[in-house]
N, C-alpha and C positions, 0 to 999 in steps of 0.2 A: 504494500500500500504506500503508498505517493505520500511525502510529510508525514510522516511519521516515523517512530524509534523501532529499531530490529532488534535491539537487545542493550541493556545495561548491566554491566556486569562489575561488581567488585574484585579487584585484581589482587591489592594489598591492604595493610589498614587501612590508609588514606590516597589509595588508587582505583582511577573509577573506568573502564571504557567502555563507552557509546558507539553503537555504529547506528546509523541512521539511515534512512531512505527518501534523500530529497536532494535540492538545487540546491545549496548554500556552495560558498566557494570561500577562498581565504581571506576576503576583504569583508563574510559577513560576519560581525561584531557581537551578534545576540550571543546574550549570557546563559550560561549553564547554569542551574539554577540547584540544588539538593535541599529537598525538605525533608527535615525529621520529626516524622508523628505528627505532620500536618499542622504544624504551629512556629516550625524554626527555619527560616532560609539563612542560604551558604550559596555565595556566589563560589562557583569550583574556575579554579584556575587550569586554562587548555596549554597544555605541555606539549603535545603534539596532535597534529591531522593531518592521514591519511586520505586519500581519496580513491576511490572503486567503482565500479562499473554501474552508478546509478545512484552512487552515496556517497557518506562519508562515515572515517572510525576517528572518534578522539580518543585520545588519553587525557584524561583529567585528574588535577587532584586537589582535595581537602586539606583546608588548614590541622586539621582535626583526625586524629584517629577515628575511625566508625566503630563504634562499640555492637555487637549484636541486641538485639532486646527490641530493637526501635524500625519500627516501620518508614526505609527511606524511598522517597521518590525522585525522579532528576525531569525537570520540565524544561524546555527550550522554547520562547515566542514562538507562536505560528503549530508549535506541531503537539499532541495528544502526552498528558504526563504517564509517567512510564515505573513501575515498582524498580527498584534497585534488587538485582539478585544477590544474595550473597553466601550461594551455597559454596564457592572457591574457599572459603574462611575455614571448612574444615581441613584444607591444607596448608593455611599457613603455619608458620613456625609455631610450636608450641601453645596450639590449638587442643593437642588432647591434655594437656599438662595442663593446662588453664581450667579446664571444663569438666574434667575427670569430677565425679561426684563417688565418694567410695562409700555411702549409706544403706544400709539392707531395708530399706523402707519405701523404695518404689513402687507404684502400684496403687491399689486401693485397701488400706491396713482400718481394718472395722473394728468398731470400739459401738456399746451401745449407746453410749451416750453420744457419739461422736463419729466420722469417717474422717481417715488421710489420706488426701488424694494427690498424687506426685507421680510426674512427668518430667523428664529428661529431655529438655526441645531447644537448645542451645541455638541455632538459626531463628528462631520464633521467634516475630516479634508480637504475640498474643496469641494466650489460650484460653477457651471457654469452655467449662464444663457442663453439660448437657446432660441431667438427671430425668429419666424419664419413668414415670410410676402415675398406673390407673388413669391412661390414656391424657395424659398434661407431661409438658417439659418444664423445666427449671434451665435457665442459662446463666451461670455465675463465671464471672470473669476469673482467672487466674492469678494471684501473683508471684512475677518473678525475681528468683532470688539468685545468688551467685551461681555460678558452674551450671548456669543453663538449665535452673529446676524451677520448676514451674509448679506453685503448692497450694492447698486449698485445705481449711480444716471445716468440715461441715457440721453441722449441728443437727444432734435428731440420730434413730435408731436405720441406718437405712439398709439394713439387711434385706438381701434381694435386690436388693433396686436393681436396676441396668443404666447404664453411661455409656458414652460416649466424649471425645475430645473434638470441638472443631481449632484447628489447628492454623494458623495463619503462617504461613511461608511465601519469603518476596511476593508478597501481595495478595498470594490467594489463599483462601482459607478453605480447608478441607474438612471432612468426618473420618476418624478415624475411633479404633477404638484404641483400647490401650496393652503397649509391647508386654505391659508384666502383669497383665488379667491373670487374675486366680478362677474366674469362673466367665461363664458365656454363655448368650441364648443360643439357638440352632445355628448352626452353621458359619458361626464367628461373628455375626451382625452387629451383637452389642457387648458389651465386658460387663460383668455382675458383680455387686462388692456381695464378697462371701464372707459369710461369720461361720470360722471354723469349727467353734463349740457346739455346732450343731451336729458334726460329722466328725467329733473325736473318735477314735475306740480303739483296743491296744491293737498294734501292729502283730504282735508275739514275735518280737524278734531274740527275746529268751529262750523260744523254744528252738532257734537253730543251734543246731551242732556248730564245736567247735571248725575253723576252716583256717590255716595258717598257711599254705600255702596254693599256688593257683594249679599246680600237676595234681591236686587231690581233687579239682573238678572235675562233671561230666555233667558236659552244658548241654542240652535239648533245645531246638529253637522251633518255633509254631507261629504262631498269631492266631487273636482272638477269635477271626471268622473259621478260617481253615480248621480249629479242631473242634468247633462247635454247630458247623450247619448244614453234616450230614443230615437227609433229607432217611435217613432207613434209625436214626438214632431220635433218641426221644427226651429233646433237648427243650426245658423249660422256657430257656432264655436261651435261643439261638442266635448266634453273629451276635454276644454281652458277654461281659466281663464276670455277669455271673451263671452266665453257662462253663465257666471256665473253672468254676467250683460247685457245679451241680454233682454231687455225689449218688451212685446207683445206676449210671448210666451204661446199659450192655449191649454188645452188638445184636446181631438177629440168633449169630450163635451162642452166646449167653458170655461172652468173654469180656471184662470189663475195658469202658472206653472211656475218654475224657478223663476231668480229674481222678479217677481210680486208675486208669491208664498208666498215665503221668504218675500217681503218686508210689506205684506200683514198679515201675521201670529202674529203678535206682538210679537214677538222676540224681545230682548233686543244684545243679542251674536249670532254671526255666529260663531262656530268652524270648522274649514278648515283643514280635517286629511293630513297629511303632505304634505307640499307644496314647501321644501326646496329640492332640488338634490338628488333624491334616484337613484339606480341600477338597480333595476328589471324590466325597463320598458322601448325598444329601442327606443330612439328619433327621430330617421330616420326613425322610422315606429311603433309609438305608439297602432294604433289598432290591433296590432300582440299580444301582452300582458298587461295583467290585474293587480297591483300590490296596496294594500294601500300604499305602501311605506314606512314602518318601515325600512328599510334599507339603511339608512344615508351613503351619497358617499360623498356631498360637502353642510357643513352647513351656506356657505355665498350668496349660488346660489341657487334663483328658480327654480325648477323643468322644463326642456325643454322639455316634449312633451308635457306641456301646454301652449306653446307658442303659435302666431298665425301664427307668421312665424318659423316653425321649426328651419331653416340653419342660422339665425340672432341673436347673444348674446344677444341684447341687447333686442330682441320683449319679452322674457320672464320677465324682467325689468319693461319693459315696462307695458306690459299687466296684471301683479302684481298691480300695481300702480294705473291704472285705474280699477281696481276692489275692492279694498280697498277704491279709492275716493269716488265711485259710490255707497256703500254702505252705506258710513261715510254720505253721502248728506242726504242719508234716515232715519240717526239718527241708524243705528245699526254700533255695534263697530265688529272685526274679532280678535279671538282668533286663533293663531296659534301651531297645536300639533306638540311637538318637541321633538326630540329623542335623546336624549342627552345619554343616557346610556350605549348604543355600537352602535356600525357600520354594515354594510353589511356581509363584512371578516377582519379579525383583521389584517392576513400577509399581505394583498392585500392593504391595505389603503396606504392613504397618510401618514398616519402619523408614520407607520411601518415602511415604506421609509427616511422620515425624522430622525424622532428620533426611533430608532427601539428600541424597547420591552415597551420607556415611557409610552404613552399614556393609557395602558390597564393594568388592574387591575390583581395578579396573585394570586396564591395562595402558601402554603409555597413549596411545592414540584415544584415551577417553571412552573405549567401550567395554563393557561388563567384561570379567576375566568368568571363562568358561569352563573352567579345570572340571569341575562335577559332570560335565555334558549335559547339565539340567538347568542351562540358562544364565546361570550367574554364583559365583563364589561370594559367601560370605564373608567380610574381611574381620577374622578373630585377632589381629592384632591390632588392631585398634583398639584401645583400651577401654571404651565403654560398649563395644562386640564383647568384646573379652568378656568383663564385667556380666553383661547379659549369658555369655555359656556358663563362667562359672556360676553367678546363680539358680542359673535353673539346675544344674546337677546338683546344687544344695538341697534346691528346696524338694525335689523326686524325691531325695533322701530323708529329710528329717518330716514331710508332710506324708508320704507313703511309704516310707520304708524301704526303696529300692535297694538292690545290692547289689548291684553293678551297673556299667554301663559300656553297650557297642557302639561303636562309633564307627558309622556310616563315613567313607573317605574319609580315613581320619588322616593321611596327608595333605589337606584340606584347610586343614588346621595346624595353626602354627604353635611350633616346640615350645613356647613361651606360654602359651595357654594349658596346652595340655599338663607340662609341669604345675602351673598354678589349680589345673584340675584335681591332678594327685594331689597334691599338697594340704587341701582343702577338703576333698571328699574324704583323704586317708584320715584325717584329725578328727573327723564326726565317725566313718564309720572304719578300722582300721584295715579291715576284713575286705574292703568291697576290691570287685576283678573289676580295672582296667581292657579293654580291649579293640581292635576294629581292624578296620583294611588298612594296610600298610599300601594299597598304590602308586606308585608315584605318579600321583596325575598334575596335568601340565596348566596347575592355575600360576596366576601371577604373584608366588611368593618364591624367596631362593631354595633352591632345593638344599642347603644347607640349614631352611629354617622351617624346611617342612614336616610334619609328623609320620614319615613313609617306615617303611620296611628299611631303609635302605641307613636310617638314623636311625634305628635302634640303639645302639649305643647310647644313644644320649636319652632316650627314655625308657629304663631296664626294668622299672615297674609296668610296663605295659605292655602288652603281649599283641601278637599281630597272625593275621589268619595265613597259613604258611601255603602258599600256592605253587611253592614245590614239592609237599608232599601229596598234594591233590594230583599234581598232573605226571608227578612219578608213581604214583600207585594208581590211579585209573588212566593217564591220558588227557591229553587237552579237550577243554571246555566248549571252545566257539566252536557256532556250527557246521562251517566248512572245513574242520580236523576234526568231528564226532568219530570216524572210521579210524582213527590214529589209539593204537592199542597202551597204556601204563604197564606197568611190573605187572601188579597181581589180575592183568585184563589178557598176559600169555606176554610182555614185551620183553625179552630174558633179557634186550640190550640195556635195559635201565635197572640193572641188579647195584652196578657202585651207585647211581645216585638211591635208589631204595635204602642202602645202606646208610647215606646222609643223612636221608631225611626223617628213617626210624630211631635213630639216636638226638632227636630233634631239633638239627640243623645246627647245634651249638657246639658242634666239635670238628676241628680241621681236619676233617675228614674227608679223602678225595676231593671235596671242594672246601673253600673257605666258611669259615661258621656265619650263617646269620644274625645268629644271634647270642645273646652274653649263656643264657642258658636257657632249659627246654622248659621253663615256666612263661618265656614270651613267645613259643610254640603253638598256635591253635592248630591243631590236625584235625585236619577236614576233605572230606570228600566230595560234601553234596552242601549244598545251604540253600535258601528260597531261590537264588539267581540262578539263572541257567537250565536248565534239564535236570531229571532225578537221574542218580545211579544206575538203577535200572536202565533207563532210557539210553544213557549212553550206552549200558554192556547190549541195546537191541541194535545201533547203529553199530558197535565195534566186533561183537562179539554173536552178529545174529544166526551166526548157523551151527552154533551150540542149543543144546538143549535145553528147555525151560529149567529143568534139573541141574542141570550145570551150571546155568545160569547162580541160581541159587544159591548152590554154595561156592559160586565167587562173590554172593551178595555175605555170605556168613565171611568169610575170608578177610572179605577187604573191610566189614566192620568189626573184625577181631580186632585186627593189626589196628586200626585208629582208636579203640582203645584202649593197646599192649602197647603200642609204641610209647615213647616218653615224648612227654609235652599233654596237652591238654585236648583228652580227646570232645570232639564237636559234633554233634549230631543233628540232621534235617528232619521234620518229622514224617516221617514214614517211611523213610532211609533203612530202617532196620527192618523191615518186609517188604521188601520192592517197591514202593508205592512209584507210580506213573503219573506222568502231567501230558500222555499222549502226544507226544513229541514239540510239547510247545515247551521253547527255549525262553521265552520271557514273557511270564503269566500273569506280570503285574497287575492287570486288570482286567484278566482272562473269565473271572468269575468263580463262584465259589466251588 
């Protein structure tokens, strides 16, 4: 558009540049003009201009450092006033040092007398809190206070309520809800302030057996829908958290399934693939779609269409609670996988809304860094990313009693976090497994600062899923090498690496060790990704007999868990179970 501003952008404190879309030339005089909060003008001094194919770019600058907090605008005679961006300010110098806020009180922290409501919006120059109950809003402005905290003490019992944040960044004000919601209506819509007194009750983390070190595991991995929505099983709460503790439940043959199953199998870990607020799954109508749930919407809040009562914040709380207890009684502890590395959609988040561009990882030309293949890297070395993982693996732990935690790409995540993980989770619970993918995938951190397989050393409490004992004892994974045979699949030529990787890759043996020792070893065959066991022995191994078959399926789940290191189980891995040759069932259906 003709006279008018293309962009204003904050460069440094007190650097501003304008590119504009009109006729001026260097003899025209009209002054740059910067309002702050619509009551202060600052004539800006032009340091330089540029001129381009239809415009012009200045450089301008302010007597005055620009503080965030304050809504500026920059008006020129003749052309439309224009918001001042100043999302760049998260890179200036000693921008996370300034703003870091290290308070465990973000969120909405319920008192009956009272609510505290606190937001982390450091670019905002204005937040309003949007309390909505029995079809009326409430809109109370915000105040802010140092390091970019935005606070509110409310008055009144307001358990349940639902909120929201409209959030004002360079000019526009947006709805979002809030990054550190303890609770949520359907489908992430609104955040709920939750009173947790309502949904105390003991965890029984008394009644686990002692666990001192991580080789005395034997982790089982599932998810909530997968072991509960056999359609031949007579499952009270189907695709819920409390079918996952429904007790009595048998096959057609009379042979116990589900939690009897489970409790039955000698198991040490239950791994529970994501159980925190994902997107791809409508909570008003859950058996409409199928998702594991790699797509992180809200990492403070249980997943709602495993609740028992859908339209209730708090039944998902709740029914969390007693599935972890109900476990914990039986002596097995629950690992929860967490995805820490990006989100759903990067624009679309909350925390795009909040602090826009912070949160995600870029690369030097300005575009989202891709390492996950899922749209966009989370940047955890940022200190209030950071801030945000380590508190949520606080709070899994001391609000529901998790005992461990997978980490989904966890070289994804940088060394400096993960330590501050361990350090932090080990002090509350001493006991809990570290673990995840060790990949080295190609997001925009140094690969000397990434959390890979390849840096173990520098993280010797945490253990990594070993994908040379997977493709030395069955064979490669992707599905153009499924016909490519492992050791125990007939390949006699992978006898020395067998040999490495049964000793659990930590002794200079034939090859170099991976690792310090075989406690950061997960030996694994099979897991949710990819094809089951079976499946590959139908592609590599099809013109043996079903028999045969068989006990190369006995074989290869001895040896994963005789070898040393920690053996890892899929579920249904230990009786052939088939996915009919679908290689990634993400959302294949139940």
């Amino acid at each position: 558009m003709k006279d008018s501003f293309l962009s204003c952008k904050l460069m440094a404190p007190s650097e501003i540049k304008v590119i504009i879309n009109g006729p001026l030339n260097k003899e025209d005089n009209r002054p740059f003009l910067l309002i702050t909060d619509s009551d202060n003008i600052e004539t800006l001094r032009v340091e330089k201009m540029t001129p381009f194919s239809g415009g012009w770019s200045y450089d301008l600058r302010s007597y005055n450092e620009l503080e965030l907090g304050h809504q500026y605008d920059i008006v020129l005679d003749g052309f439309s006033r224009y918001p001042l961006e100043v999302t760049n300010a998260i890179n200036f110098p000693g921008f996370d040092k300034k703003y870091f806020y290290d308070g465990d009180d973000l969120g909405a922290i319920y008192h009956p007398a009272r609510t505290s409501f606190k937001l982390w919006a450091p670019l905002a120059s204005q937040v309003i809190l949007r309390l909505d109950e029995g079809g009326s809003s409430r809109l109370l402005v915000m105040n802010r206070h140092s390091n970019g905290i935005y606070h509110l003490n409310v008055a009144g019992d307001l358990d349940g309520i639902s909120y929201v944040y409209i959030v004002t960044n360079n000019g526009i004000a947006v709805i979002t809800t809030d990054p550190y919601a303890f609770g949520s209506t359907q489908n992430g819509e609104k955040s709920v302030v939750i009173n947790f007194d309502k949904v105390a009750l003991p965890l029984n983390g008394d009644k686990l057996p002692p666990f001192k070190k991580y080789t005395d595991a034997i982790i089982y991995e599932t998810s909530v829908r997968d072991l509960t929505m056999d359609p031949l099983l007579d499952f009270e709460h189907p695709g819920r958290f409390l079918g996952m503790i429904q007790k009595g439940v048998k096959t057609q043959k009379g042979y116990p399934a589900g939690f009897d199953y489970i409790v039955n199998s000698g198991i040490t870990h239950l791994q529970l693939m994501p159980i925190y607020d994902f997107q791809t799954v409508d909570e008003r109508e859950p058996a409409r779609f199928y998702n594991w749930g790699y797509d992180p919407q809200q990492y403070f809040v249980p997943e709602g269409s495993f609740a028992s009562d859908l339209t209730n914040p708090y039944s998902r709380i709740r029914d969390l609670k007693l599935l972890v207890a109900t476990y914990h009684e039986q002596g097995i502890r629950i690992v929860m996988d967490v995805v820490f590395n990006h989100v759903y959609h990067a624009h679309l988040s909350v925390f795009e809304k909040v602090v826009p561009t912070y949160y995600f990882r870029r690369r030097k030309d300005g575009r989202l860094s891709n390492g996950s293949f899922c749209g966009n890297d989370v940047a955890s070395e940022r200190l209030m990313v950071r801030k945000l993982i380590v508190d949520a693996t606080i709070y899994w732990i001391k609000t529901f009693g998790i005992d461990g935690y997978r980490f989904d790409l966890m070289s994804n995540i940088d060394i400096a976090t993960a330590r501050l993980i361990e350090q932090t989770t080990k002090a509350i619970k001493p006991e809990i497994m570290l673990y995840g993918e060790g990949w080295n995938m190609p997001t925009e951190l140094p690969e000397g600062d990434r959390s890979s397989m390849f840096n173990s050393d520098k993280l010797p409490n945490f253990a990594f899923f070993n994908d040379s004992f997977r493709d030395t004892v069955k064979g490669p994974t992707m599905d153009d090498r499924l016909k490519e045979r492992g050791y125990l699949l007939g390949a006699s030529s992978f006898r020395l690496g067998f040999k490495f990787t049964f000793v659990g890759s930590c002794l200079d043996l034939i090859f170099p060790s991976k690792f310090a020792s075989a406690n950061q070893s997960i030996n694994y065959v099979e897991c949710h990704d990819n094809g089951t066991l079976f499946d590959k022995m139908l592609a590599s191994n099809g013109n043996e007999s079903y028999q045969v078959r068989l006990k190369r399926l006995r074989l290869i789940n001895s040896v994963t868990m005789l070898a040393f290191g920690i053996p890892f189980f899929h579920m249904g891995q230990e009786v052939g179970l088939s996915k009919n040759g679908d290689l990634n069932s993400y959302k294949s259906g139940d």
